[in-house]
Residue, then its C-alpha position, 0 to 999 in steps of 0.5 A: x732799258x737803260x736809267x735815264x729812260x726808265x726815269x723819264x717814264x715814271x716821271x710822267x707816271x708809267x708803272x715801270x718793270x725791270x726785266x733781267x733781260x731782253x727775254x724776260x721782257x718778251x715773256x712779260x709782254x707775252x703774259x700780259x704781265x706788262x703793256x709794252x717793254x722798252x729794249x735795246x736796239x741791237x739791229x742799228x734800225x732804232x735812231x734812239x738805240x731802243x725797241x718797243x715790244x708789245x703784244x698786239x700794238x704799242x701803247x700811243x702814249x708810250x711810243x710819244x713819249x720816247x720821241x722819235x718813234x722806235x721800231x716795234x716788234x708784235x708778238x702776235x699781230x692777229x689776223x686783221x692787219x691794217x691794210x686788211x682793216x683798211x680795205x674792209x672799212x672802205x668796203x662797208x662804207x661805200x656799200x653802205x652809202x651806195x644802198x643807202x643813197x638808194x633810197x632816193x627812189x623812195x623820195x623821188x617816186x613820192x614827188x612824181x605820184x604827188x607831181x601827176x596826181x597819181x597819189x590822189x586815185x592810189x589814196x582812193x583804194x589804199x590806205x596812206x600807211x599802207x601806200x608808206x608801207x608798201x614803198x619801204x617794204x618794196x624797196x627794203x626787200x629789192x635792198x636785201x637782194x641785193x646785198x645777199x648776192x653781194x655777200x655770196x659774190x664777194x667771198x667766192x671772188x676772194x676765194x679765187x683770188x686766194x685770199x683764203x685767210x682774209x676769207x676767214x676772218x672777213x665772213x663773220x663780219x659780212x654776215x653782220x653787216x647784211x643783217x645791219x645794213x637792212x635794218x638801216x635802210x629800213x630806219x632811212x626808208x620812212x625818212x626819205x619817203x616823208x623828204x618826198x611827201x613835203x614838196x610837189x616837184x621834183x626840183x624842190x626835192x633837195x630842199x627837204x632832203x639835207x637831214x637824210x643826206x647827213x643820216x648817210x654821209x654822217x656816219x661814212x665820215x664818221x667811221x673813216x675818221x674815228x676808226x682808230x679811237x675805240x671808244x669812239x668806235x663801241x659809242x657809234x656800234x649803239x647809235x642807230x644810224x652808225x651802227x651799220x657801219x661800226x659794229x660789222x667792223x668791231x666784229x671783224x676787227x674782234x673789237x667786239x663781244x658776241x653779244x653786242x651785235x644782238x644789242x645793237x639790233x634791238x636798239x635799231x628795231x625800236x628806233x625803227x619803230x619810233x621813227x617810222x610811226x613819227x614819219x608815218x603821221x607827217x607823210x599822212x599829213x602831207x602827201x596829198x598838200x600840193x603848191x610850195x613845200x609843207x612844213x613839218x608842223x603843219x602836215x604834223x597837224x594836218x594828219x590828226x584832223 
């Protein structure tokens, strides 16, 4: 690295290291003594006459501030590449958002149980939380069959096609995303069964369903989006509704500690239960109100009378 651009660096505050040579800056790079190394470009490949060497990725704000960005050489790229990171995180969103639109069944089965009068003789053998309970736990359990033959069909389908290494590192992650992706169904669940309970025709169901709409789509744009910024990424791990999504990946891409996933799910379990008892007394409240849509703080005073 020659003058100029070492002083160009600790202008804008870099802790800059001089190295003896092109190999001492490799070995500081690889013990992690120093971030990054800017070297001379001996392949003609640089338009700057410079290289980069880090160990996994260079630093954002080094590789702005040399201008034109220079070619980079890793010395231990991991085994998740970003086209492999890519894929999974496509992968677990779409198949989040695919089980998690699922539960419009939920919605819609209320409305047509309220629309036909059905829910009048069901309310007359069962109590409404054990009608609400009996629809999350069916379709929770139809969920998470599901989601067990995906997880044993996808890797048997990588194994043939040869991706081996990729199964490797892959398997981990889907053993969490089974685990994460019930549990946010789960939390949905209640909330698409109340979207239902407040309207009486099924034409009406749109107007009470924008909230869970969002809960879906929300957290698939969210991490199509925020991938990249890690912070970004370990806030959404312990937010319920994106944990789903977040924490599987961090997990595949080893972003995350072992002991943050077990966090996360706790977390899940008691906004499970929080949101489940609110939903609980609002669908009481509201299933059997007919004519125009229910407003939330009338079926919410409804159930306590």
């Amino acid at each position: 690295m020659g003058p100029q651009v070492s002083q160009t660096l600790e202008a804008a505050d870099f802790d800059v290291r001089q190295a003896g040579d092109v190999a001492q800056a490799r070995d500081l790079v690889r013990s992690e003594e120093v971030e990054a190394a800017v070297v001379p470009d001996t392949t003609g490949q640089s338009q700057t006459g410079l290289r980069v060497v880090a160990l996994e990725s260079p630093p954002s704000d080094l590789m702005a501030m040399l201008g034109s960005p220079p070619p980079v050489d890793v010395l231990d790229p991991g085994d998740v590449g970003d086209g492999e990171k890519q894929l999974v995180i496509m992968v677990f969103a779409l198949v989040f958002m695919m089980f998690a639109m699922g539960g419009t069944a939920i919605a819609q089965s209320t409305v047509t149980e309220k629309q036909t009068r059905v829910v009048e003789i069901l309310v007359s053998t069962l109590p409404v939380k054990a009608l609400l309970a009996g629809k999350i736990v069916g379709h929770t359990l139809l969920t998470l069959g599901q989601v067990v033959v995906l997880a044993i069909v996808a890797p048997v389908a990588l194994q043939a096609g040869g991706n081996d290494e990729l199964l490797t590192v892959i398997l981990p992650a889907l053993g969490w995303f089974v685990p994460f992706l019930v549990f946010g169904f789960v939390l949905l669940s209640s909330m698409w069964a109340v979207a239902g309970s407040l309207v009486s025709r099924q034409e009406d169901l749109g107007s009470t369903m924008g909230l869970v709409m969002m809960l879906v789509f929300g957290p698939y744009m969210a991490i199509i989006f925020l991938q990249d910024n890690e912070t970004a990424m370990t806030v959404m791990s312990y937010i319920p509704f994106t944990a789903a999504l977040a924490m599987p990946v961090r997990m595949f891409t080893g972003e995350a500690q072992l002991w943050e996933p077990f966090v996360a799910l706790g977390i899940a379990a008691v906004t499970i239960v929080v949101i489940t008892s609110i939903a609980t007394r609002i669908y009481t409240g509201s299933l059997l109100q007919t004519g125009g849509k229910v407003k939330l703080s009338r079926a919410w005073s409804s159930a306590s009378d």
